[in-house]
C-alpha positions in Angstrom: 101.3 123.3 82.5 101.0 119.8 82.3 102.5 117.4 85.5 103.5 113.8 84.9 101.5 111.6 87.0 102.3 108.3 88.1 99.1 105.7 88.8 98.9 102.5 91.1 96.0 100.8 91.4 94.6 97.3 93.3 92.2 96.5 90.2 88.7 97.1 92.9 85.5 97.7 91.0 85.0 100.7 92.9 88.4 102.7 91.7 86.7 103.1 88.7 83.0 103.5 89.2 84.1 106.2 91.7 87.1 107.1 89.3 89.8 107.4 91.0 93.4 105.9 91.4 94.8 104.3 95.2 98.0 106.7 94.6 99.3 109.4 92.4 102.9 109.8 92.4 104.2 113.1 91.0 107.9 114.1 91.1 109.2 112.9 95.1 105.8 113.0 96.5 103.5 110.0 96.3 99.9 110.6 97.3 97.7 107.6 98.8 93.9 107.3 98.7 92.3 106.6 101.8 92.9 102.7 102.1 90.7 100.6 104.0 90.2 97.4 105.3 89.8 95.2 101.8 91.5 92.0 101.0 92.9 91.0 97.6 89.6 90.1 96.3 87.6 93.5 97.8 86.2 91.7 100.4 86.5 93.4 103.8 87.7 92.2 106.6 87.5 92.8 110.4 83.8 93.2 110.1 83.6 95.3 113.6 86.9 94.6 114.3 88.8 98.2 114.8 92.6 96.6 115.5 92.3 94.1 112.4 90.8 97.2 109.9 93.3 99.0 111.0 96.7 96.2 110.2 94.7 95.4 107.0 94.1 99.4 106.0 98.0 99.6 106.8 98.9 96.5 104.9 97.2 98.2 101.7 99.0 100.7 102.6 102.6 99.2 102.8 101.8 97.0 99.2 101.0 100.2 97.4 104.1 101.9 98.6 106.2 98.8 97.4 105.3 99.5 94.0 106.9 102.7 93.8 110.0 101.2 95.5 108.6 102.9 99.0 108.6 101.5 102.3 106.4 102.7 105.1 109.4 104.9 106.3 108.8 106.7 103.3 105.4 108.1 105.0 105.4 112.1 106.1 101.7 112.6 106.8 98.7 110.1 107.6 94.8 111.3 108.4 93.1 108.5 109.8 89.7 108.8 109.7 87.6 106.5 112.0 83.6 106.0 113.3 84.7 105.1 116.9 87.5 107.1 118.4 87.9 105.0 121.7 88.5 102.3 119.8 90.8 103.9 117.4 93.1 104.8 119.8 93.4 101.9 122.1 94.3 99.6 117.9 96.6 102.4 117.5 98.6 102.1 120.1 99.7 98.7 119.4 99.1 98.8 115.7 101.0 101.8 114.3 104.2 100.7 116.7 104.6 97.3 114.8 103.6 99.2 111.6 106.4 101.5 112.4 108.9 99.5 114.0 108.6 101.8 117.1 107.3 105.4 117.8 106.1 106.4 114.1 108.3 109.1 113.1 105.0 110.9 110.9 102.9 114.0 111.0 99.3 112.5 112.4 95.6 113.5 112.4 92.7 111.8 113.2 89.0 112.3 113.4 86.1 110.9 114.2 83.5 110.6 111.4 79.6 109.6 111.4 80.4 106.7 108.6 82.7 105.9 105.6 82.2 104.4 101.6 81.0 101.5 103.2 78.9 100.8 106.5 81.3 98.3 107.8 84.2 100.1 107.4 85.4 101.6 110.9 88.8 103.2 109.9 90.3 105.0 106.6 94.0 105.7 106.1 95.0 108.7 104.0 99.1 109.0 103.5 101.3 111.1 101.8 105.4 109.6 101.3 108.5 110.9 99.8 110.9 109.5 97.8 
């Protein structure tokens, strides 16, 4: 049985070197890659910065959703995966409430992790939405 897949990508060298798309939607469900802290051009930002990966790894995350016709709202689940947990928490606090517009109405996980893709990333965002 064949599914009908729906691909969105941000043109980064990496998606296909790795191979892989930033999200896959099938039917109502729309699957996000963990997005990080990269700007238009790939370039990371927030360099040891927890608070600013963390808007910027949201922000990819709210301009992938727009291209299905999705709004953060549209976000069930999130794994947040992160290299310092202390710090982590006290971004998110502030962070996921203006990314929210209040207490985030989502199904939440995070863990702490020796290190991600790239050494200077601190935090990866992994989300599924529904449409």
């Amino acid at each position: 049985m064949t599914i009908e897949k729906e691909t969105k990508n941000f043109g980064m060298p990496w998606e296909e070197t790795y191979g892989y798309s930033q999200a896959v939607k099938v039917n109502d469900t729309i699957y996000l890659s963990g997005q990080v802290s990269h700007d238009d051009d790939g370039k990371i930002v927030g360099r040891n910065n927890m608070e600013v990966q963390m808007s910027q790894a949201y922000g990819n995350i709210k301009k992938l959703l727009t291209r299905y016709g999705a709004t953060i709202d549209n976000i069930v689940d999130e794994i947040l995966f992160v290299t310092d947990m202390e710090s982590a928490f006290k971004a998110a606090v502030n962070i996921r409430k203006k990314v929210f517009s209040g207490n985030p109405i989502v199904a939440s996980t995070i863990v702490q992790i020796e290190r991600l893709a790239f050494p200077e990333l601190l935090i990866e965002i992994r989300c599924v939405a529904k449409v």
